[in-house]
PDB file of N, CA, C, O and CB in Angstrom:
ATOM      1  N   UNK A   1     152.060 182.310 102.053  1.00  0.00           N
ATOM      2  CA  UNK A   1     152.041 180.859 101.951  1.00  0.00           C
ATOM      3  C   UNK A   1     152.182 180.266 103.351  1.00  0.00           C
ATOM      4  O   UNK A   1     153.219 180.576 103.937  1.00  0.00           O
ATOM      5  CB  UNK A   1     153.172 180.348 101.011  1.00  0.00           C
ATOM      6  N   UNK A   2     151.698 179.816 103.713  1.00  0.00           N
ATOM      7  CA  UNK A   2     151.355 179.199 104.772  1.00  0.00           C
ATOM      8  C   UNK A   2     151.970 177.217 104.973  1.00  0.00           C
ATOM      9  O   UNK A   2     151.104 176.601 104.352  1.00  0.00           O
ATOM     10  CB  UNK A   2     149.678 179.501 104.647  1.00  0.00           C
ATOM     11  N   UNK A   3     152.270 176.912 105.138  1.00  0.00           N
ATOM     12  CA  UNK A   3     153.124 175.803 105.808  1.00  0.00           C
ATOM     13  C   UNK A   3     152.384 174.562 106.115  1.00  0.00           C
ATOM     14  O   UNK A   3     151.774 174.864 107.141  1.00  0.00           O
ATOM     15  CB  UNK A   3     153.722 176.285 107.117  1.00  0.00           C
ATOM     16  N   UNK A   4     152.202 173.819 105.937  1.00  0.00           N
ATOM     17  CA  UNK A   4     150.986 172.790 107.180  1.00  0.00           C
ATOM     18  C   UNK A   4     152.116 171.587 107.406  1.00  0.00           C
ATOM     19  O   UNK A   4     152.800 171.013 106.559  1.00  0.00           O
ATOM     20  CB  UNK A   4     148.950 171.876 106.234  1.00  0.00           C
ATOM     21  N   UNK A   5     152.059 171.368 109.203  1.00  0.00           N
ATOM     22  CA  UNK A   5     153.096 170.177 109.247  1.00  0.00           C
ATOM     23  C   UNK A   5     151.978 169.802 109.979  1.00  0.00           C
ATOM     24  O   UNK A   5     151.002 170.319 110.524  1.00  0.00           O
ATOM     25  CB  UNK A   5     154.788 170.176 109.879  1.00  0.00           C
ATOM     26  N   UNK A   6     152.668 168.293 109.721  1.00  0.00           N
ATOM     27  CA  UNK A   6     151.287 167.312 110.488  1.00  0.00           C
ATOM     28  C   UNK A   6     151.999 166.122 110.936  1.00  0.00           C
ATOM     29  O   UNK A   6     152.902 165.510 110.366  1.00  0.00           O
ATOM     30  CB  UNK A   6     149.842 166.718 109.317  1.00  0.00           C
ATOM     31  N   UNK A   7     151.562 165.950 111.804  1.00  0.00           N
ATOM     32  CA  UNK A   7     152.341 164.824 112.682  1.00  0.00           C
ATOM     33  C   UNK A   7     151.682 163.053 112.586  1.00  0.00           C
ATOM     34  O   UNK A   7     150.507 162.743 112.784  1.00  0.00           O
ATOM     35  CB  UNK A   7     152.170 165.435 114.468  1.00  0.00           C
ATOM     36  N   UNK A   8     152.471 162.386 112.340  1.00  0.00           N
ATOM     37  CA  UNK A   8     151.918 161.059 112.216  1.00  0.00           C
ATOM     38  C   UNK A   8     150.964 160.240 113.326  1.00  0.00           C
ATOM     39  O   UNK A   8     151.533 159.629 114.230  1.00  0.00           O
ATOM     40  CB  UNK A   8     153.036 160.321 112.021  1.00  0.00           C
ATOM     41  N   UNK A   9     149.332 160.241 113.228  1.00  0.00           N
ATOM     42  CA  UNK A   9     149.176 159.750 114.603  1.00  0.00           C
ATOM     43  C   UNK A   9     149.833 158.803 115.279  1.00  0.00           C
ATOM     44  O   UNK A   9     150.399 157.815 114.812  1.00  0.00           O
ATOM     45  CB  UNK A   9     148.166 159.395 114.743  1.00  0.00           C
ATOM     46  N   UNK A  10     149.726 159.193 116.582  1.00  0.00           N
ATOM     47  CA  UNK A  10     150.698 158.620 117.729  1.00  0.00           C
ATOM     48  C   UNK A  10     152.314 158.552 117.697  1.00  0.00           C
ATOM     49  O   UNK A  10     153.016 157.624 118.099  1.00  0.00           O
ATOM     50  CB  UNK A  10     150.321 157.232 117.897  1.00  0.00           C
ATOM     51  N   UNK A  11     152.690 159.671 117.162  1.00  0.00           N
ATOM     52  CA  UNK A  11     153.900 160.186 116.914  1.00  0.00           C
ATOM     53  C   UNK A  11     154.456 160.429 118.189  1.00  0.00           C
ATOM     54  O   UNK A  11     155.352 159.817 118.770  1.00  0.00           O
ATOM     55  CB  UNK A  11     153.868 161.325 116.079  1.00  0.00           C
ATOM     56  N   UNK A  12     153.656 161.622 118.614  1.00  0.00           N
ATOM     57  CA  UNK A  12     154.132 162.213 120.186  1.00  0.00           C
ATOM     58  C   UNK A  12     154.159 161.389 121.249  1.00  0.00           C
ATOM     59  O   UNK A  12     154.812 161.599 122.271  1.00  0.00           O
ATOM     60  CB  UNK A  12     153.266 163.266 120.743  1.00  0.00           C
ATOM     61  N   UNK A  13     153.299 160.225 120.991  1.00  0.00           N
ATOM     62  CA  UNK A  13     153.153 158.965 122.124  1.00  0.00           C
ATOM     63  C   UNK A  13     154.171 158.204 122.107  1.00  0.00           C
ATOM     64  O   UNK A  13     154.865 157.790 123.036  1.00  0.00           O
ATOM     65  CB  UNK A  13     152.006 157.989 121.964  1.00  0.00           C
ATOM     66  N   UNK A  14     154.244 158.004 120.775  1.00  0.00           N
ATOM     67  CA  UNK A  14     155.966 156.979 120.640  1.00  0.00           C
ATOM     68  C   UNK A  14     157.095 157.373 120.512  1.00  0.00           C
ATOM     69  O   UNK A  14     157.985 156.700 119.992  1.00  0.00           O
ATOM     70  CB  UNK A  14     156.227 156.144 119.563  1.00  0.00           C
ATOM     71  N   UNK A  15     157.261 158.707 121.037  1.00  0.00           N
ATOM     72  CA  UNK A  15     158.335 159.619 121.063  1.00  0.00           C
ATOM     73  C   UNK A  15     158.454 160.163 122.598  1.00  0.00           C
ATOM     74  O   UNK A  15     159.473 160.604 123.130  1.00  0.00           O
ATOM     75  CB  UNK A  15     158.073 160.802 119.971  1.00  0.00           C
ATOM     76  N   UNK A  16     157.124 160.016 123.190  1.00  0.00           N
ATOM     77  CA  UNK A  16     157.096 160.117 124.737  1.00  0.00           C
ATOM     78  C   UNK A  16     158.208 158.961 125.498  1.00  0.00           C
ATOM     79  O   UNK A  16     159.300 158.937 126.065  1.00  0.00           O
ATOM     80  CB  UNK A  16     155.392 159.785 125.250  1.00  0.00           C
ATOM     81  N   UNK A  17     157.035 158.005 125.050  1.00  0.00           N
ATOM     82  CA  UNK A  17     157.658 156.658 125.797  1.00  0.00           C
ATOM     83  C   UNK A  17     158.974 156.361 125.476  1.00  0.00           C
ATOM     84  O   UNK A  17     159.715 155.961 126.374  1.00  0.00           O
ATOM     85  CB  UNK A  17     156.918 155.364 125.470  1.00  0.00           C
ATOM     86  N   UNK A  18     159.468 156.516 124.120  1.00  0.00           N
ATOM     87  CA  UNK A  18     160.913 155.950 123.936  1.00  0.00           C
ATOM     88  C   UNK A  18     161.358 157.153 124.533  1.00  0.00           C
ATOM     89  O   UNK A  18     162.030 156.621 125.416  1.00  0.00           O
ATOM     90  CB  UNK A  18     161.561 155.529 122.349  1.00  0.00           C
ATOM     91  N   UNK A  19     161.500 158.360 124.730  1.00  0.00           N
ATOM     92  CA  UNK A  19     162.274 159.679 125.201  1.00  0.00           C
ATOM     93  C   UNK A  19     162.479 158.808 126.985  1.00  0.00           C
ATOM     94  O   UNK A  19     163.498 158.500 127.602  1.00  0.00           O
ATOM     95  CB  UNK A  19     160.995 161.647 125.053  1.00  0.00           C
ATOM     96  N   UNK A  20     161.190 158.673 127.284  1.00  0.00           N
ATOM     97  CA  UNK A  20     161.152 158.373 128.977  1.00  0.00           C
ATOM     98  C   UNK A  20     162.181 157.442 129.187  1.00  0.00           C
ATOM     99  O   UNK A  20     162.978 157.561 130.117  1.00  0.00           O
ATOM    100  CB  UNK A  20     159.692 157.686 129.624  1.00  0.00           C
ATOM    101  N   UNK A  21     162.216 156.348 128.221  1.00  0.00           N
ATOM    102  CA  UNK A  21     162.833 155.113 128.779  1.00  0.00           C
ATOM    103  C   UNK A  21     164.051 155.309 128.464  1.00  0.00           C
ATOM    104  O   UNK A  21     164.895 155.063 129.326  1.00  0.00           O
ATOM    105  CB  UNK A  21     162.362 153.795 128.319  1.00  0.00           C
ATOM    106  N   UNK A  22     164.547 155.881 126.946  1.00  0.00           N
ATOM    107  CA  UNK A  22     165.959 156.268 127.101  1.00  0.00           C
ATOM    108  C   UNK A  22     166.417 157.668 128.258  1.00  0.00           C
ATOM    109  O   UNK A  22     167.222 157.526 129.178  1.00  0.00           O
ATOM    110  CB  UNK A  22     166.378 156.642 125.516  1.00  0.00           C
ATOM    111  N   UNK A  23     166.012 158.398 128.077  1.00  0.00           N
ATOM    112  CA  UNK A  23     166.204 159.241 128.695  1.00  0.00           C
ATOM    113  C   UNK A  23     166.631 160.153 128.023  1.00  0.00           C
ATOM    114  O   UNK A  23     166.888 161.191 128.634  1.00  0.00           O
ATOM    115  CB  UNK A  23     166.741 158.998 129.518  1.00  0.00           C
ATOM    116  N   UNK A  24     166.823 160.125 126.818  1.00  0.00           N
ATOM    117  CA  UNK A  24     167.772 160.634 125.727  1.00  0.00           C
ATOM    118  C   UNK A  24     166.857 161.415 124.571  1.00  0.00           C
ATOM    119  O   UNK A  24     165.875 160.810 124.140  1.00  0.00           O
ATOM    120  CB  UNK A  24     168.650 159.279 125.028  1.00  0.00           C
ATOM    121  N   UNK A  25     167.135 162.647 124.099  1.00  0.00           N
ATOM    122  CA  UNK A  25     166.044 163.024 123.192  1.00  0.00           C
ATOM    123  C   UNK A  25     167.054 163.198 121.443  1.00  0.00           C
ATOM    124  O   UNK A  25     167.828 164.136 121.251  1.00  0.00           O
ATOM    125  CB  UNK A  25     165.169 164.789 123.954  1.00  0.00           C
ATOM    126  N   UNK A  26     166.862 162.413 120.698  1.00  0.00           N
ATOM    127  CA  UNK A  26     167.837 162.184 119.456  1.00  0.00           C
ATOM    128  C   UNK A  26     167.398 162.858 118.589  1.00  0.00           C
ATOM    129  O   UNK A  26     166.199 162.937 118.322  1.00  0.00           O
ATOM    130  CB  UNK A  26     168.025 160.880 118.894  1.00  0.00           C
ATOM    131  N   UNK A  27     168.050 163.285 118.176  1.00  0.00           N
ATOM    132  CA  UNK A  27     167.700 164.301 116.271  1.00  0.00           C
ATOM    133  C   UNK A  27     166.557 163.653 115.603  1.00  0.00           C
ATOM    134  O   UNK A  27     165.953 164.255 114.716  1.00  0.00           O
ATOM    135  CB  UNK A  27     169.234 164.097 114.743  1.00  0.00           C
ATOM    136  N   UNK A  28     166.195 162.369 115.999  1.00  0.00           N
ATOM    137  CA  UNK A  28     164.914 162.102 115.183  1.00  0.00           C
ATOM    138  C   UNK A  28     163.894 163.085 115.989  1.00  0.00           C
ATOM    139  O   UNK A  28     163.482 164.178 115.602  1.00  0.00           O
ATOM    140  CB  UNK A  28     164.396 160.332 115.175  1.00  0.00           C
ATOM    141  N   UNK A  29     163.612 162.457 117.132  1.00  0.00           N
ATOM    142  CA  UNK A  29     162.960 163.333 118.457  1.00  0.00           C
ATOM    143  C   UNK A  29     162.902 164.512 118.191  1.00  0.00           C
ATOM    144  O   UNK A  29     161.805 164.994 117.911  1.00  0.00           O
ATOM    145  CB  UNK A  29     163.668 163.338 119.772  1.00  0.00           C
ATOM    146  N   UNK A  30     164.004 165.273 118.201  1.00  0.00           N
ATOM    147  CA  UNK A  30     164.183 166.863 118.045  1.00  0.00           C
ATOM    148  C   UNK A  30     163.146 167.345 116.920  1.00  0.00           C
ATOM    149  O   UNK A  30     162.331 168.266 116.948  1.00  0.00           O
ATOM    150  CB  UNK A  30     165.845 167.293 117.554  1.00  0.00           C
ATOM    151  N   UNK A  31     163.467 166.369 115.875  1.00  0.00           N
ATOM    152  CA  UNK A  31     162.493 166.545 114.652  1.00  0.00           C
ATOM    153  C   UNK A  31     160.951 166.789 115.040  1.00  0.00           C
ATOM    154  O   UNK A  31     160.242 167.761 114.783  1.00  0.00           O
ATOM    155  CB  UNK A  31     162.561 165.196 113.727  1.00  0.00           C
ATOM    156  N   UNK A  32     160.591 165.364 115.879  1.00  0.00           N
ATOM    157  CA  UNK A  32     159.000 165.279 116.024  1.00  0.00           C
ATOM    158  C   UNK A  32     158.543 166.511 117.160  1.00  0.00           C
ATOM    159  O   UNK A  32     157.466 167.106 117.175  1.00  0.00           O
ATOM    160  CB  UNK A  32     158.503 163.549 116.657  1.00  0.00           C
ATOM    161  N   UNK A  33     159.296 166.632 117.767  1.00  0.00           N
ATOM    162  CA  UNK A  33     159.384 167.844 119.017  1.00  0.00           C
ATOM    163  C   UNK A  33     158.694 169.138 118.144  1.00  0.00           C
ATOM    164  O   UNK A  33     157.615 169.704 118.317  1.00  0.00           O
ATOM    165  CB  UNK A  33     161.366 168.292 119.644  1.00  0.00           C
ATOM    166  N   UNK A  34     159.866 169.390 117.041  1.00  0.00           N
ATOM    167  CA  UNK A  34     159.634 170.585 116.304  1.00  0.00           C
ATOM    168  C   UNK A  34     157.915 170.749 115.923  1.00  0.00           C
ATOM    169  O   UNK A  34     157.101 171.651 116.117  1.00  0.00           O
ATOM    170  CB  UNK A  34     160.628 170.489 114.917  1.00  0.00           C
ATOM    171  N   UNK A  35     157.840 169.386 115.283  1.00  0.00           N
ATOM    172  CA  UNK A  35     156.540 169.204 114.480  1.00  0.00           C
ATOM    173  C   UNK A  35     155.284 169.148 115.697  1.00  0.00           C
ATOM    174  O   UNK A  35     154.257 169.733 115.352  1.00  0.00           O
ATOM    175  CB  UNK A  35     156.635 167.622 113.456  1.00  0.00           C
ATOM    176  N   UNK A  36     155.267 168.732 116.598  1.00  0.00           N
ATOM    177  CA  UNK A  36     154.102 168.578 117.953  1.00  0.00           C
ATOM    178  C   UNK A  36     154.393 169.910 118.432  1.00  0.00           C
ATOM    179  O   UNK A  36     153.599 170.164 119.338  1.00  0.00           O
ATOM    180  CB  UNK A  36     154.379 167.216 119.341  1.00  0.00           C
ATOM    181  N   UNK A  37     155.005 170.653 118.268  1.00  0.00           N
ATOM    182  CA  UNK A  37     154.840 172.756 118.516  1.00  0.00           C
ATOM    183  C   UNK A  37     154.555 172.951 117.564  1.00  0.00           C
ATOM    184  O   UNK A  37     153.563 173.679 117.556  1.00  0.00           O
ATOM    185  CB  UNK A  37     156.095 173.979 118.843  1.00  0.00           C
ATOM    186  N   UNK A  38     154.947 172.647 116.456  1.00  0.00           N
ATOM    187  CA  UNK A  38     154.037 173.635 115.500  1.00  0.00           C
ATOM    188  C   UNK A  38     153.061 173.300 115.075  1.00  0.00           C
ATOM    189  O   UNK A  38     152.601 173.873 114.087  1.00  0.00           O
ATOM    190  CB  UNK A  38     154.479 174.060 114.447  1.00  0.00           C
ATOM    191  N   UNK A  39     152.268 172.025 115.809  1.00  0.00           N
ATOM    192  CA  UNK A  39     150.632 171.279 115.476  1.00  0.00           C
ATOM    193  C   UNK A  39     149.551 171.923 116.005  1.00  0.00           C
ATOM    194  O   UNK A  39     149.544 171.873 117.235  1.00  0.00           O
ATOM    195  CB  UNK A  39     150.393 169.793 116.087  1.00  0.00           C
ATOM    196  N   UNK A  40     148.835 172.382 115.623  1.00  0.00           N
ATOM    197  CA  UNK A  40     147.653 173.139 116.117  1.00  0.00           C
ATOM    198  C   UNK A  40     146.291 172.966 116.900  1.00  0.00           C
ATOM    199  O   UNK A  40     145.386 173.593 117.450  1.00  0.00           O
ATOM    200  CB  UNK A  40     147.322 173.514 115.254  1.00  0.00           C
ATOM    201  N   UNK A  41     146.886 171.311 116.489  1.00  0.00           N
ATOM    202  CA  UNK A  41     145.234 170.665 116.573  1.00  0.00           C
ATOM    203  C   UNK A  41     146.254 169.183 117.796  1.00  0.00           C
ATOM    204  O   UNK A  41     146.676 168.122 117.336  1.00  0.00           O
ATOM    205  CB  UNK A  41     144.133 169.874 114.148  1.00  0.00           C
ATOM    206  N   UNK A  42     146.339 169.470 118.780  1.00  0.00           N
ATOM    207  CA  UNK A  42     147.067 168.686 119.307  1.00  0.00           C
ATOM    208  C   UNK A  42     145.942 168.463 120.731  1.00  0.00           C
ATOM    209  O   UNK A  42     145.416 169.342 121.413  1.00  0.00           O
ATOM    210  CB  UNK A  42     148.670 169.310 119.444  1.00  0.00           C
ATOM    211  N   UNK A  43     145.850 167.279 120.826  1.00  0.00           N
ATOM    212  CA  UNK A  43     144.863 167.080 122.154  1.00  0.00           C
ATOM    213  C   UNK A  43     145.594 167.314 123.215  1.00  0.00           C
ATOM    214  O   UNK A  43     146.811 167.472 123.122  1.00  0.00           O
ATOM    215  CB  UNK A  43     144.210 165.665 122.384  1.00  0.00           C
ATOM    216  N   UNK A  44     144.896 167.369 124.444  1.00  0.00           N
ATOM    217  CA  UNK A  44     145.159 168.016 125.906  1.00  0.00           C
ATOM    218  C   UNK A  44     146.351 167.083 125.959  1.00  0.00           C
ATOM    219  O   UNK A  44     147.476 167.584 125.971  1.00  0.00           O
ATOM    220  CB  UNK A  44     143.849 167.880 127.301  1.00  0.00           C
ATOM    221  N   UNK A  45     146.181 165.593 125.996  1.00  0.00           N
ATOM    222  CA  UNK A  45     146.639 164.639 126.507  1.00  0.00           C
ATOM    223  C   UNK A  45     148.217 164.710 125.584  1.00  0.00           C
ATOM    224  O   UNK A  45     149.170 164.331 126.264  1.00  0.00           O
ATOM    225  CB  UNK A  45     145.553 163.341 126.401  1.00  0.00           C
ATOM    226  N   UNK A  46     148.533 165.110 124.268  1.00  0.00           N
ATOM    227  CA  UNK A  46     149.716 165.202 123.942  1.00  0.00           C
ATOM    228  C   UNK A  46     149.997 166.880 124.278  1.00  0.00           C
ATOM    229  O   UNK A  46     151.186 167.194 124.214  1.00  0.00           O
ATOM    230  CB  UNK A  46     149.898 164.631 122.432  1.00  0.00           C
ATOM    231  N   UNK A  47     149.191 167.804 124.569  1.00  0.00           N
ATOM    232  CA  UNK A  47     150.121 168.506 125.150  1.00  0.00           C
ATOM    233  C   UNK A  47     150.727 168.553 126.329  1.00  0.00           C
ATOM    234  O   UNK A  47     151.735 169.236 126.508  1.00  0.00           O
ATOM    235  CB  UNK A  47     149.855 169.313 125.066  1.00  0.00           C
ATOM    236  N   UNK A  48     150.015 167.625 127.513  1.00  0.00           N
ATOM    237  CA  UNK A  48     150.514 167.261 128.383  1.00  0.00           C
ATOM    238  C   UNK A  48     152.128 166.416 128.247  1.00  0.00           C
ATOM    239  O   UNK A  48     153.085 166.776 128.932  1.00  0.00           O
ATOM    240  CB  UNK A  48     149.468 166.654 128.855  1.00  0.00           C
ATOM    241  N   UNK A  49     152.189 165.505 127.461  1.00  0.00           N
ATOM    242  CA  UNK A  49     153.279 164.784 127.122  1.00  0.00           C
ATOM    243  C   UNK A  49     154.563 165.295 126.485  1.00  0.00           C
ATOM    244  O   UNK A  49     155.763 165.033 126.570  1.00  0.00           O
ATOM    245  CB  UNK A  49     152.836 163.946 126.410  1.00  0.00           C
ATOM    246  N   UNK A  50     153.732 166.200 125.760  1.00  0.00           N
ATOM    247  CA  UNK A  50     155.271 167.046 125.401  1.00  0.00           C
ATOM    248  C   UNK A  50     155.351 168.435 126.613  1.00  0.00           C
ATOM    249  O   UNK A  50     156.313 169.201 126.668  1.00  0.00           O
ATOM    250  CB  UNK A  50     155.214 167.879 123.337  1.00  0.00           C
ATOM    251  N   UNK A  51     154.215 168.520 127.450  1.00  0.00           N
ATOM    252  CA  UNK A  51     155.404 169.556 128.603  1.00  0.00           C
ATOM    253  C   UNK A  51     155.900 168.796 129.443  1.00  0.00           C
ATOM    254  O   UNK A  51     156.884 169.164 130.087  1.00  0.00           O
ATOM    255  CB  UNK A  51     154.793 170.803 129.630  1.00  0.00           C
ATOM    256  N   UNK A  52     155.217 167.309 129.667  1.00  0.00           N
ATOM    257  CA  UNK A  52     156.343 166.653 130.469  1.00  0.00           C
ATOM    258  C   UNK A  52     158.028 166.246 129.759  1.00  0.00           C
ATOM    259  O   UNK A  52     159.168 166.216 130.224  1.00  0.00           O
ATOM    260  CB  UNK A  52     155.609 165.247 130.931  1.00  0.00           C
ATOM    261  N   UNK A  53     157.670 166.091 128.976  1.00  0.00           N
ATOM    262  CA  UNK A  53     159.241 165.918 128.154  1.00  0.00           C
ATOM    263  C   UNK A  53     159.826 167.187 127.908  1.00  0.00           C
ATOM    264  O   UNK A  53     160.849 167.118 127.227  1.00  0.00           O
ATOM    265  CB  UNK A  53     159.184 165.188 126.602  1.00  0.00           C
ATOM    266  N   UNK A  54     159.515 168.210 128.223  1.00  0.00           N
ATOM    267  CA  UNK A  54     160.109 169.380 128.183  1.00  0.00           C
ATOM    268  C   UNK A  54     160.892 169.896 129.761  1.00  0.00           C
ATOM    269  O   UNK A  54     161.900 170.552 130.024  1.00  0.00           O
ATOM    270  CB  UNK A  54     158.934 170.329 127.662  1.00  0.00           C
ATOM    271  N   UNK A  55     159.913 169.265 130.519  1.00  0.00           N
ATOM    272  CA  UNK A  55     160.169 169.650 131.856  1.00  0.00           C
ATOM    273  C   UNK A  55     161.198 168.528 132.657  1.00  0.00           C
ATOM    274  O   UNK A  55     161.810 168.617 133.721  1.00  0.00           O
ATOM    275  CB  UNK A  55     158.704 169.795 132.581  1.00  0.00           C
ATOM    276  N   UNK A  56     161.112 167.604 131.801  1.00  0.00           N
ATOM    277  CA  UNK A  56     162.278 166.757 132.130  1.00  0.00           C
ATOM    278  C   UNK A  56     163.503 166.997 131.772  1.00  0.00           C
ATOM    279  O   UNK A  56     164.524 166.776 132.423  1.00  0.00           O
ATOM    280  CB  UNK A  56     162.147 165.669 131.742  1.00  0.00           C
ATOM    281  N   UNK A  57     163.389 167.493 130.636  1.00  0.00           N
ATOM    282  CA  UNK A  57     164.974 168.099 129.785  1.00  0.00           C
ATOM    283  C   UNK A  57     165.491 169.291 130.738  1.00  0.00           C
ATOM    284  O   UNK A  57     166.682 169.057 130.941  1.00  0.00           O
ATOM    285  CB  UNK A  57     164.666 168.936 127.868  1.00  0.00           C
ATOM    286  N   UNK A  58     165.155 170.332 131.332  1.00  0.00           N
ATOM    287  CA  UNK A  58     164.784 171.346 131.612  1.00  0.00           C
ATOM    288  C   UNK A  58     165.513 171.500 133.241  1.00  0.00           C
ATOM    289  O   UNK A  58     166.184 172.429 133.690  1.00  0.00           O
ATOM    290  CB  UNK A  58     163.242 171.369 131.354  1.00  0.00           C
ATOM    291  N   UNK A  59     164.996 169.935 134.029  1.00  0.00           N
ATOM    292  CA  UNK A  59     165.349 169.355 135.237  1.00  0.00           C
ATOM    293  C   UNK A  59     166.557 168.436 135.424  1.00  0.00           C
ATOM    294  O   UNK A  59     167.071 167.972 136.442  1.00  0.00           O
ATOM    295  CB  UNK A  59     164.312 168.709 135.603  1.00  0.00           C
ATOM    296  N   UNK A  60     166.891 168.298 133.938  1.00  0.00           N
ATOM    297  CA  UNK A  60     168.236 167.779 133.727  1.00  0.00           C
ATOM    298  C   UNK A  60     167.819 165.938 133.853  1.00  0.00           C
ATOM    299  O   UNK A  60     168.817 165.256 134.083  1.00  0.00           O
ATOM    300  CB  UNK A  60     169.490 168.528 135.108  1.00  0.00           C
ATOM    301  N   UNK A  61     166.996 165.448 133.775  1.00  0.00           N
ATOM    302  CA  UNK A  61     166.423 163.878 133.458  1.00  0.00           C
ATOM    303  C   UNK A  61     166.220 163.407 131.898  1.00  0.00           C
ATOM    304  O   UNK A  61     165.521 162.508 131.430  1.00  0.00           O
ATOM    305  CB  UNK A  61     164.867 163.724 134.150  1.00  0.00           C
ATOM    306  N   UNK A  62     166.889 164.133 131.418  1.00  0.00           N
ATOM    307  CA  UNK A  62     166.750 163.874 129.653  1.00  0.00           C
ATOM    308  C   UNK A  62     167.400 164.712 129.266  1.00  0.00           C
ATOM    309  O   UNK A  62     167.131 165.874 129.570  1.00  0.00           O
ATOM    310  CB  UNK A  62     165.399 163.975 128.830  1.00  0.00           C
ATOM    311  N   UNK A  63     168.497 164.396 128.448  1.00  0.00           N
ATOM    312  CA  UNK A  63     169.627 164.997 127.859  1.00  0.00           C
ATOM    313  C   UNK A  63     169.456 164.749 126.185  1.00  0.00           C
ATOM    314  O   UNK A  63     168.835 163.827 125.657  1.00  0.00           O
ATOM    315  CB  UNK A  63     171.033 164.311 128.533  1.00  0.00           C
ATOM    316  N   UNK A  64     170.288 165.992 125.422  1.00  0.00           N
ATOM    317  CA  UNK A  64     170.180 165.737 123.893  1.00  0.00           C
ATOM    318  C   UNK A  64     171.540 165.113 123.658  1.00  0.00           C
ATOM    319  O   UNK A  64     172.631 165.500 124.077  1.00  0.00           O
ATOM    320  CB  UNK A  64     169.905 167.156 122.911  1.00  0.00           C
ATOM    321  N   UNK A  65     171.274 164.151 122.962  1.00  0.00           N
ATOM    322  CA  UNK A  65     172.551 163.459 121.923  1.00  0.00           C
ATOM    323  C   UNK A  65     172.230 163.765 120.179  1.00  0.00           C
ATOM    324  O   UNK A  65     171.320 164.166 119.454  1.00  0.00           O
ATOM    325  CB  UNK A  65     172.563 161.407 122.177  1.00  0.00           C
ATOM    326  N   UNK A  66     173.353 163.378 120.114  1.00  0.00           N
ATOM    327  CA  UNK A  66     173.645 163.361 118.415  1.00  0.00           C
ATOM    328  C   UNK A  66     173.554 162.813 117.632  1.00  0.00           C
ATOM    329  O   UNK A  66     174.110 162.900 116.537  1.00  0.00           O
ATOM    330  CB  UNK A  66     174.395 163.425 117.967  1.00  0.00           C
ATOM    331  N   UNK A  67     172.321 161.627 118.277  1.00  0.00           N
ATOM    332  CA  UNK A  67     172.266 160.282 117.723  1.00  0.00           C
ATOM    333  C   UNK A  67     170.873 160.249 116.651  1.00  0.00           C
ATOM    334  O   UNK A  67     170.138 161.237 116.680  1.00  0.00           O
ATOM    335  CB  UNK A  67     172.160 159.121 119.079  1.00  0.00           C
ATOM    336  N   UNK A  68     170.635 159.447 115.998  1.00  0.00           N
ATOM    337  CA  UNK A  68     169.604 159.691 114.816  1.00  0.00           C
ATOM    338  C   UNK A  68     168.941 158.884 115.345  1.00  0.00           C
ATOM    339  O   UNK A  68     167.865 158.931 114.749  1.00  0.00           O
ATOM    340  CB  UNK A  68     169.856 159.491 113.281  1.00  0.00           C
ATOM    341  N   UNK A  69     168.876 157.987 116.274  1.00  0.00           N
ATOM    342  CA  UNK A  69     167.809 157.138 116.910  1.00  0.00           C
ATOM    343  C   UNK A  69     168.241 156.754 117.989  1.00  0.00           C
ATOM    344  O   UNK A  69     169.429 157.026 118.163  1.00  0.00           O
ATOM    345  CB  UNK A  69     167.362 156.032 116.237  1.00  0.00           C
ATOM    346  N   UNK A  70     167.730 156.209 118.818  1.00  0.00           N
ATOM    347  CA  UNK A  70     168.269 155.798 119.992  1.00  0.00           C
ATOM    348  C   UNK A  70     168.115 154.113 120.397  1.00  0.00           C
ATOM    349  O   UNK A  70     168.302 153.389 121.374  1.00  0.00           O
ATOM    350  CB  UNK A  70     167.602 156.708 121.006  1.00  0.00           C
ATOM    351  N   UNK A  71     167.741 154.023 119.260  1.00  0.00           N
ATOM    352  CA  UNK A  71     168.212 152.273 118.755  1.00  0.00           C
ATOM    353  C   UNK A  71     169.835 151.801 118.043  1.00  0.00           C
ATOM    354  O   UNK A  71     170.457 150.744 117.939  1.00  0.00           O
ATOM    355  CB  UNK A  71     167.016 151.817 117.328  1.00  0.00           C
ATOM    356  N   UNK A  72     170.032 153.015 117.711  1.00  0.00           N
ATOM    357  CA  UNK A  72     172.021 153.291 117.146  1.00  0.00           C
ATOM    358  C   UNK A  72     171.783 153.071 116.043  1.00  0.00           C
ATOM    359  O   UNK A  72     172.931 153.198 115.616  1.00  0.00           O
ATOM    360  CB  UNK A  72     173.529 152.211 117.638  1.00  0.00           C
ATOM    361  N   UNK A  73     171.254 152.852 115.259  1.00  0.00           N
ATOM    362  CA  UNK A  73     171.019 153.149 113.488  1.00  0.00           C
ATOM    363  C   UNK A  73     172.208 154.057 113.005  1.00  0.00           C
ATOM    364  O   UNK A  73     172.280 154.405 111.827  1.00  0.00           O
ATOM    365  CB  UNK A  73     169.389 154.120 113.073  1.00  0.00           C
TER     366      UNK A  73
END
């Protein structure tokens, strides 16, 4: 059985930009993170976006919190 996750278009885009500006990557994030690796069919341009948000975490410019959004919900 095989699995299919699929990501909401422009998921990874609006998970880029809010990641950049908070700086912060939140359990929602973590979520869409999961789901944009395990997407198969992901254009150049979001895989670019999620290795930059990887390489930011990585460089210590984006940290994980415990937060469910980073609007404070």
């Amino acid at each position: 059985m095989k699995i299919s996750v699929r990501l909401i278009p422009g998921a990874l885009s609006d998970l880029f930009a809010q990641a950049s500006s908070s700086g912060k990557i939140t359990l929602a994030d973590r979520y869409g993170l999961m789901a944009a690796l395990l997407e198969e069919s992901l254009t150049d341009e979001e895989r670019d976006s999620l290795e930059r948000l990887l390489r930011a975490f990585r460089r210590g410019r984006m940290k994980v919190v415990d937060e469910i959004s980073a609007l404070g919900y």
